[in-house]
C-alpha positions in Angstrom: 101.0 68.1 136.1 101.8 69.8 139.2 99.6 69.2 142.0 101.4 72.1 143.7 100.5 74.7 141.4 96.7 73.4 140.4 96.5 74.0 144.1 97.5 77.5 144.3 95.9 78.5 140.9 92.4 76.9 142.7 92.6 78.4 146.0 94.3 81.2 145.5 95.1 82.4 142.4 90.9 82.0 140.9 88.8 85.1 141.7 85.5 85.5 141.5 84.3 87.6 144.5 86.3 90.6 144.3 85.2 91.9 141.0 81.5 91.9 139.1 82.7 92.0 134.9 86.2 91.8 133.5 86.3 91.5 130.1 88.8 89.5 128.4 88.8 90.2 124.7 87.6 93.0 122.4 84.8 91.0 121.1 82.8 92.2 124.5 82.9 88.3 125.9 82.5 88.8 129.4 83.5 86.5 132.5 82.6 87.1 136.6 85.9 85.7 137.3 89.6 86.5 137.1 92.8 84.5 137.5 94.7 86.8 139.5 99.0 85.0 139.1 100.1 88.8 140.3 99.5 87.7 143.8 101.7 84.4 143.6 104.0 85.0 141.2 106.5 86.4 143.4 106.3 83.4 146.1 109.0 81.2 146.6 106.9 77.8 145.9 105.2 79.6 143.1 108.4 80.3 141.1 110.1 76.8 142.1 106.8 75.0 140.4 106.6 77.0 137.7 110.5 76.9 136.7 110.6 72.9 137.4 107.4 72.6 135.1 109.4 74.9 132.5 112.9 72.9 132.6 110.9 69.3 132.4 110.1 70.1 129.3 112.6 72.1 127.8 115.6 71.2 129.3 116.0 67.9 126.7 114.7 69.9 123.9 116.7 72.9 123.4 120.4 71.5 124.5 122.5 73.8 126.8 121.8 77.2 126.0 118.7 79.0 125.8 117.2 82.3 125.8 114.3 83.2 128.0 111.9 86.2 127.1 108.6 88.0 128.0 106.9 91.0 128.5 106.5 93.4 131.1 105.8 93.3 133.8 104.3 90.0 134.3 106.6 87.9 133.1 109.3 89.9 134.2 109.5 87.6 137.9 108.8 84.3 135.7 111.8 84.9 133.4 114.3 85.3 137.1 112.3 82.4 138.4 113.3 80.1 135.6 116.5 81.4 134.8 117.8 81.3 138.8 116.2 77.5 138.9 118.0 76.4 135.2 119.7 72.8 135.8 123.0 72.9 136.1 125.2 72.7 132.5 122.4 74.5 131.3 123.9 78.1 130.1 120.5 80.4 130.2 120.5 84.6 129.4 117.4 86.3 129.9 115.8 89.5 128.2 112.4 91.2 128.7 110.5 93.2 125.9 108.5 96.5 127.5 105.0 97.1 126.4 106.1 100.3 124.8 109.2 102.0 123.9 111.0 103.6 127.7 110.9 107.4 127.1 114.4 108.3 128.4 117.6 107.0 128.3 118.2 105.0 125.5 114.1 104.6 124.6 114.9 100.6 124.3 111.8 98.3 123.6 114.2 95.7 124.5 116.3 94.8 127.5 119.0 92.6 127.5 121.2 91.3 125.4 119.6 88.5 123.3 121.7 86.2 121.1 121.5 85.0 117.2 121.1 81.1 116.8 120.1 80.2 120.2 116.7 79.1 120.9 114.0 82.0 122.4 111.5 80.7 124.5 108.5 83.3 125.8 106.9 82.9 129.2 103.8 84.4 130.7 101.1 83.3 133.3 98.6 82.9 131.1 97.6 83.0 127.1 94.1 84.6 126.3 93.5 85.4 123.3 97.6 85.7 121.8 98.0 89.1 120.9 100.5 89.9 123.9 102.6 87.2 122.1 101.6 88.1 118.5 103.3 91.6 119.7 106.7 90.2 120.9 107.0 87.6 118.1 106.8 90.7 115.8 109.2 92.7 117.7 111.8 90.2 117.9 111.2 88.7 114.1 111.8 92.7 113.1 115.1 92.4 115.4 116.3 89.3 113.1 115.7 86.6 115.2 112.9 83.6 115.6 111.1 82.3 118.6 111.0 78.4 119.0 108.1 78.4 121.4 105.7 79.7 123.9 105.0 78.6 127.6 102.4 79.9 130.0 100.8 78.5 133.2 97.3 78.8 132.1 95.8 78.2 128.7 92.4 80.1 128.8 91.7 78.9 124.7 91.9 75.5 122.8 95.0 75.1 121.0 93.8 76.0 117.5 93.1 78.9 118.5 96.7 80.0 118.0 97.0 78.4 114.3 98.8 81.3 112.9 101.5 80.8 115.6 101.4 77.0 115.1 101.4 77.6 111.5 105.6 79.9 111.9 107.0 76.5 113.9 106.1 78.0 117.0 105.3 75.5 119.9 102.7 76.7 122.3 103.0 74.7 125.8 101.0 75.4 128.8 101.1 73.3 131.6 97.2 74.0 132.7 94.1 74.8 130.1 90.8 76.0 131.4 88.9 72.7 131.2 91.3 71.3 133.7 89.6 73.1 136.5 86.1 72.8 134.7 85.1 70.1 137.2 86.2 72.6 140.5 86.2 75.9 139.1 82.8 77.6 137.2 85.3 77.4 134.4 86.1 76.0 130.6 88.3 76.6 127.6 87.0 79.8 125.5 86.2 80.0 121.9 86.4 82.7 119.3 83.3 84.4 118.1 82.5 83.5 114.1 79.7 85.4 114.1 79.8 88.8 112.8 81.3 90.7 110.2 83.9 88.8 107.7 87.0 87.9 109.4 90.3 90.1 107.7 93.4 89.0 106.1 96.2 91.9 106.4 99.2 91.1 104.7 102.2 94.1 104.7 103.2 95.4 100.9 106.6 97.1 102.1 107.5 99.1 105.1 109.3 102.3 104.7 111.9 103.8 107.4 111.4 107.1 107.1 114.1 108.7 109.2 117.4 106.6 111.4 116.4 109.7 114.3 112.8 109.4 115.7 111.8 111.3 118.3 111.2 107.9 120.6 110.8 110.0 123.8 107.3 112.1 122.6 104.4 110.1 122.8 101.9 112.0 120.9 100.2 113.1 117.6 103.1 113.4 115.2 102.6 114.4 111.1 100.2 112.0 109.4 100.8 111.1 105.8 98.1 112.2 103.3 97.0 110.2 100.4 96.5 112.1 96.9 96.6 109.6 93.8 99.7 107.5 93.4 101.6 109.6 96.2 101.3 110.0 99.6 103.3 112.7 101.1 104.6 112.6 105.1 106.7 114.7 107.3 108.8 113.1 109.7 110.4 113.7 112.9 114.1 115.1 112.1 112.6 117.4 109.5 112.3 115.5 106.1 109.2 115.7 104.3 108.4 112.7 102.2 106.6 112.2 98.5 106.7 108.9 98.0 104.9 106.7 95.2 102.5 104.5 96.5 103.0 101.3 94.4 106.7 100.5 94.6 107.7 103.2 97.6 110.3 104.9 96.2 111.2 108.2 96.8 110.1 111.0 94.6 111.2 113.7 96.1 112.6 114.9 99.9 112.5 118.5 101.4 114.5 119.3 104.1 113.6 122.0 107.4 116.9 122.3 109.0 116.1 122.6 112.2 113.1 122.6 115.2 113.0 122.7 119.3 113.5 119.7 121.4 113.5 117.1 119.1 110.8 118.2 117.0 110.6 118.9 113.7 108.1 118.1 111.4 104.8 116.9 113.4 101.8 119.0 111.6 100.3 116.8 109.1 100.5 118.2 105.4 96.6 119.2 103.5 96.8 119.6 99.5 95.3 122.2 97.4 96.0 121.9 93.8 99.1 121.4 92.9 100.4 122.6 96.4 101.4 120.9 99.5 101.1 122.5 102.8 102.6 121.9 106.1 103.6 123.9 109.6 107.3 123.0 111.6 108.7 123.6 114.9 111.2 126.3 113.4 108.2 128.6 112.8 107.6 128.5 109.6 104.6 127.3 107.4 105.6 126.3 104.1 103.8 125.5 100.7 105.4 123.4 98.3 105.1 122.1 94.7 103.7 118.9 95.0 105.0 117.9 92.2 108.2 118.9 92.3 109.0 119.9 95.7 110.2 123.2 95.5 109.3 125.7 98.0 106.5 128.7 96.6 106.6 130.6 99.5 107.4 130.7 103.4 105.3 132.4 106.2 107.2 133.1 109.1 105.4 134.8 112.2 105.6 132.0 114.6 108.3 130.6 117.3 106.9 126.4 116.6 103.8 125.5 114.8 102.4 121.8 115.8 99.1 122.8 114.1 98.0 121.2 111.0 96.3 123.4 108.4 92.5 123.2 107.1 91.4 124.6 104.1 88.8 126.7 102.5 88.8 125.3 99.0 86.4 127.4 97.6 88.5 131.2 98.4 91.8 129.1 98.2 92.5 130.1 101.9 94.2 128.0 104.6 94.0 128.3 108.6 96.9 127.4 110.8 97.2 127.5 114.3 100.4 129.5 116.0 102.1 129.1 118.8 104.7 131.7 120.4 107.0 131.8 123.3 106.1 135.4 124.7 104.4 136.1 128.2 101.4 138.3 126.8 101.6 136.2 123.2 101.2 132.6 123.6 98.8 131.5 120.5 96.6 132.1 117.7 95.3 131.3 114.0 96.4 132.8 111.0 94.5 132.9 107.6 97.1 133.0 104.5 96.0 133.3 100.9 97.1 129.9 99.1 98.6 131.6 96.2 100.4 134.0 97.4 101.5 133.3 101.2 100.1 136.9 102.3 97.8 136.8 105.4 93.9 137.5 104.9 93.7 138.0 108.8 95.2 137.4 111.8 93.7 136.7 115.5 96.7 136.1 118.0 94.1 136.7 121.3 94.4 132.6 122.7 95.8 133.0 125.5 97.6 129.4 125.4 99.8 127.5 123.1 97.7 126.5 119.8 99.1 123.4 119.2 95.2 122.0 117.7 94.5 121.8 114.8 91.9 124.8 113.2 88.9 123.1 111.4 86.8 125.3 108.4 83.4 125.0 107.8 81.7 126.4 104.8 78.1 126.5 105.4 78.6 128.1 108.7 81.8 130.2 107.6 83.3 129.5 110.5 86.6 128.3 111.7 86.8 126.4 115.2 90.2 125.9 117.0 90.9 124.4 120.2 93.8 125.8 122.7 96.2 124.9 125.4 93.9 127.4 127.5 91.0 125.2 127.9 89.4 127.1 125.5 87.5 126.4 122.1 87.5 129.0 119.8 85.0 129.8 117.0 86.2 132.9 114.3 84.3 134.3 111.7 86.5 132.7 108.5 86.2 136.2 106.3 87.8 138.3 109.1 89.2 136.5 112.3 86.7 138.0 114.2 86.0 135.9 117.6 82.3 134.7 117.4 81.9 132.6 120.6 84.6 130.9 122.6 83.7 128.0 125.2 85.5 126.8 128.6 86.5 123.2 129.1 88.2 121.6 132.1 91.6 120.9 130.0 93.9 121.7 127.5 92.3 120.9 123.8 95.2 119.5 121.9 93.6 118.5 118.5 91.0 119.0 116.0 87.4 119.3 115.4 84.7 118.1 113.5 81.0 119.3 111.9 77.5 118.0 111.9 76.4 120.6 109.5 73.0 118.3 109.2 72.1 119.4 112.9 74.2 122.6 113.4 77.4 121.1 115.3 80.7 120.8 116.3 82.5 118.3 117.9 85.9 118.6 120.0 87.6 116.5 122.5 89.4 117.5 125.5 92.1 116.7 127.7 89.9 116.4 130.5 87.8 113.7 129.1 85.2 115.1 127.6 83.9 115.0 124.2 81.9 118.3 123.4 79.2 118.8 121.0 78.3 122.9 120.8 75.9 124.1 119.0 77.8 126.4 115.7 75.8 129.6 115.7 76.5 130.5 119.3 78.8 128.1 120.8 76.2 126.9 123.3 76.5 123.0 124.8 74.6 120.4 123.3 75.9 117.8 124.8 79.0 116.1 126.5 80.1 112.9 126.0 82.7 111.4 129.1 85.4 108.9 128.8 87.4 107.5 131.7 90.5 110.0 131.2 91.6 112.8 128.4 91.6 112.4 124.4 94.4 114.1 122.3 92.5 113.1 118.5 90.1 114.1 116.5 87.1 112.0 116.3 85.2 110.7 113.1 81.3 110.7 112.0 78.9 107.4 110.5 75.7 108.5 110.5 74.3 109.8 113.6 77.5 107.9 115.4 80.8 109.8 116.7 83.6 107.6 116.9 87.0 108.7 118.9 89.6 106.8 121.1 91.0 107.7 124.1 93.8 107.9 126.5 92.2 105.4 128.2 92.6 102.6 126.1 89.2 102.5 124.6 87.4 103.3 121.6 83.7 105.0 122.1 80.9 105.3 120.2 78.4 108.2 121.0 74.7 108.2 119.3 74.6 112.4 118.8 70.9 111.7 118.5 70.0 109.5 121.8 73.1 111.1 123.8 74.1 107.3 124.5 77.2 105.3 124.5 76.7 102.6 121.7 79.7 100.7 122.6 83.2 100.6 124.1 86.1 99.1 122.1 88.7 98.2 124.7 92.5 97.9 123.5 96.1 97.2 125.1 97.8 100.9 124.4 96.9 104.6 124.9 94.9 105.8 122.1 96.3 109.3 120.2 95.7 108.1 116.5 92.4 109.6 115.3 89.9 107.1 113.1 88.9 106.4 110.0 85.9 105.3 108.8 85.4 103.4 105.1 82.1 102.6 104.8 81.0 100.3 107.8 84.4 99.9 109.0 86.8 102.2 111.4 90.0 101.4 111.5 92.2 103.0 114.3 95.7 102.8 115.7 96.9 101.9 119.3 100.1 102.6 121.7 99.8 99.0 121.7 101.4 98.9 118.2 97.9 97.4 116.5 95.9 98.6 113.7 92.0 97.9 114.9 89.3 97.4 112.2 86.4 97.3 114.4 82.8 97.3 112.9 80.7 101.0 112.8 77.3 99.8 114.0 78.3 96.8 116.2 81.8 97.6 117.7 82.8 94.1 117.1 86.5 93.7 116.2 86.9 92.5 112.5 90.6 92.0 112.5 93.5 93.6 113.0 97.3 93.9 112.5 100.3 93.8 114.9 103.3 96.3 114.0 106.1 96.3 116.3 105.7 100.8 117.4 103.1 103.0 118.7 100.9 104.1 115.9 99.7 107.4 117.1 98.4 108.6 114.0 95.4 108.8 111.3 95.7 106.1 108.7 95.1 106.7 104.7 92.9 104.1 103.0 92.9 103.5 99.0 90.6 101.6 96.7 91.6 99.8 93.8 89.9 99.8 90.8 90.3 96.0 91.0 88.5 96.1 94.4 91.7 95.6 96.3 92.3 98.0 99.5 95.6 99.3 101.3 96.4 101.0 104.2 99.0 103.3 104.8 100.0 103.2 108.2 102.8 105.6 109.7 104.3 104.4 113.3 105.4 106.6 115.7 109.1 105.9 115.1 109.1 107.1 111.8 108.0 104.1 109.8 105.5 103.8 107.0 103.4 100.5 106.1 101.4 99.7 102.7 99.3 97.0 103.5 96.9 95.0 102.0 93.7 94.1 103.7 91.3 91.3 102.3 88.3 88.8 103.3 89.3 85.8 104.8 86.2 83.9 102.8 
């Protein structure tokens, strides 16, 4: 043990009088201090402890050549303090892994250059509850290679805690745990919560590359795959659109668009009607397609991009689409086509913004409500386009909406952090609900609950009845994907590269899944007959995921 560094992590490095609640895990534990390493872990004696601790236990272990690892930024300084302080003979290369893809350049997740066969050790100041180093052990297993162990400063949990990790091979050393400060610090070794809903088991069926040529560099919303019976149908990026069988994931059929603006292609997700498929691309066209076959019907072709994804009126076999054009007096609107034929019903092209959100039908109200790059929502009368109400936010409104036909509402969610609840018949506020910063998703309904995630990191959920915040979900990533409830579970995607299935009345976290990209969009759930369920999760680079999720006991 170093006496140095139990020092510095005591007097210095413990907080508990700067700050009144931090909380540490998505299970809403809650601590009144902090162990700040930030402020040492660019110190001279800081490094020099922390590297001699390292190589005293390492240096026998793993011969002459090692590889040292971790992610930004924090163990950025840790990885140069260890590798400038190796032993001599010792022959060390060094990478770090950023918490999301860069988006320029060469949109790496890793940097440097890290080498088959030779040993990976990760570093970090402190281990919590693993799921920074669940995320990096995924990255670099998808990369080809294995990592041989983990070391941190400070342990905050008791080693089984980390089973799954023990359970690959992977040795977890920390020089410090919690309790060794329990007897001078108001401080001692965590535990998981077991109470609560069932704990999950997700295990991953197959995993489908979609495309070689993501769009790395856009960080937002991009074409969400739909589920219809043994096929699920996705558009990606560099303008393929997918139907792919869901049991084995082949290919059943592929239709090209040939080309799009600045990188984007395909990114409005697809709705089915019938035996059609229909979808909007950033070469202006909206297309409907066999589903079955995938040959193109028909074509409509007014636009300069279209973003928007369509709704439908299934009853008059009508679909609404938002437009967006590149003119100074003609910037966006909504078009209603007839499903059948491709010819329009009406037109309303009076937004004075992009419409890159998504229009959302309602047939008890007969009404179609669109959001706009122009602060604006939009409410039109679904028969005749006619503009029935239109109400002023404080941002751009990027995505979709939502109705509580039971109470006469619609819900939207702006970029300037507000989630809106107007009333249908005249477009008046009901109320508005406020997150930390902007949302760019749609959100989803349980009961009297609304559940949407922001680009602050968290998930909320609003009572529409007692105009309260129920709870606060709090992940590791910007939050674009939009939820999706199954029964009393919503499960909900992160830039952090996790799937979240978090529990509808209690917003405790039942489990969740580590991929290695962004997912930024809505998932697709199926059922079983046999009572087994899968998730279909796309990722932002273009990836799709069939996996299974199951009770632990």
């Amino acid at each position: 043990m170093s006496h140095v560094l139990f020092s510095l992590i005591k007097d210095k490095i413990f907080k508990d009088d700067v700050i009144k609640e931090v909380s540490y895990n998505s299970q809403g534990e809650t601590l009144a201090w902090i162990f700040d390493f930030k402020s040492q872990a660019l110190s001279r004696i800081f490094l020099e402890e922390y590297a001699k601790s390292f190589w005293s236990i390492f240096q026998s272990k793993y011969g002459t050549s090692l590889q040292i690892g971790g992610m930004e930024t924090g163990a950025i300084p840790l990885i140069a303090g260890v590798a400038t302080h190796s032993p001599q003979g010792v022959d060390v290369s060094s990478f770090y892994i950023r918490k999301s893809r860069k988006k320029s350049d060469l949109a790496n997740q890793v940097e440097g250059d890290i080498q088959k066969g030779i040993s990976i050790i990760l570093v970090d100041d402190i281990i919590n509850n693993g799921n920074t180093v669940r995320k990096q052990i995924k990255i670099l297993e998808e990369m080809g290679h294995t990592v041989s162990a983990i070391f941190t400063c400070l342990r905050f949990r008791d080693i089984s805690q980390y089973q799954d990790l023990l359970d690959k091979g992977i040795e977890i050393v920390s020089i410090f745990e919690l309790n060794d400060f329990s007897s001078s610090l108001p401080v001692k070794n965590l535990v998981n919560k077991s109470d609560g809903p069932p704990v999950k088991k997700y295990t991953i069926e197959y995993k489908l590359t979609l495309t070689t040529k993501p769009n790395l560099y856009l960080v937002v919303p991009k074409s969400a795959p739909v589920l219809w019976g043994e096929f699920v149908y996705a558009g990606v990026d560099d303008g393929f659109f997918y139907c792919i069988n869901v049991n084995d994931g082949s290919v059943v059929w592929v239709y090209k668009i040939f080309f799009g603006t600045k990188g984007k292609n395909i990114f409005s997700s697809p709705q089915i009607y019938r035996d059609k498929i229909l979808f909007g691309a950033y070469d202006g066209n909206f297309y409907c397609l066999n589903r079955f076959s995938g040959k193109r019907e028909w074509v409509f072709s007014d636009a300069d991009w279209i973003g928007s994804s369509p709704s439908i009126d299934y009853g008059r076999g009508v679909v609404y689409i938002g437009l967006e054009f590149g003119l100074l007096k003609k910037s966006g609107g909504v078009v209603a086509l007839d499903i059948q034929t491709g010819k329009v019903k009406w037109k309303n092209y009076d937004m004075v913004g992009l419409t890159h959100a998504s229009p959302a039908y309602n047939k008890r109200y007969n009404i179609v409500v669109c959001g706009c790059n122009d602060n604006y929502i939009y409410a039109f009368n679904a028969k005749n386009g006619e503009i029935l109400w239109k109400f002023e936010t404080k941002g751009e409104v990027k995505y979709g909406a939502i109705f509580d036909d039971k109470r006469g509402l619609v819900i939207i969610a702006s970029m300037d952090g507000g989630v809106y609840v107007l009333r249908v018949k005249d477009g008046t506020l009901y109320h508005k609900f406020e997150a930390r910063f902007g949302f760019y998703a749609t959100a989803a309904m349980s009961g009297n609950l609304i559940i949407i995630g922001s680009l602050d990191k968290l998930v909320y959920c609003y009572n529409i009845v007692s105009k309260k915040t129920e709870w606060v979900f709090e992940t590791s990533g910007r939050i674009f994907a939009s939820p999706c409830i199954d029964g009393q579970s919503v499960f909900i995607g992160s830039n952090d590269g996790r799937l979240y299935e978090i529990d509808v009345p209690s917003g405790k976290l039942i489990g969740s899944v580590q991929l290695t990209e962004r997912i930024v969009n809505k998932i697709q759930i199926e059922h079983d007959p046999d009572g087994s369920m899968f998730l279909y999760v796309p990722t932002h680079a273009g990836e799709l995921y069939k996996i299974r999720a199951m009770n632990v006991n």
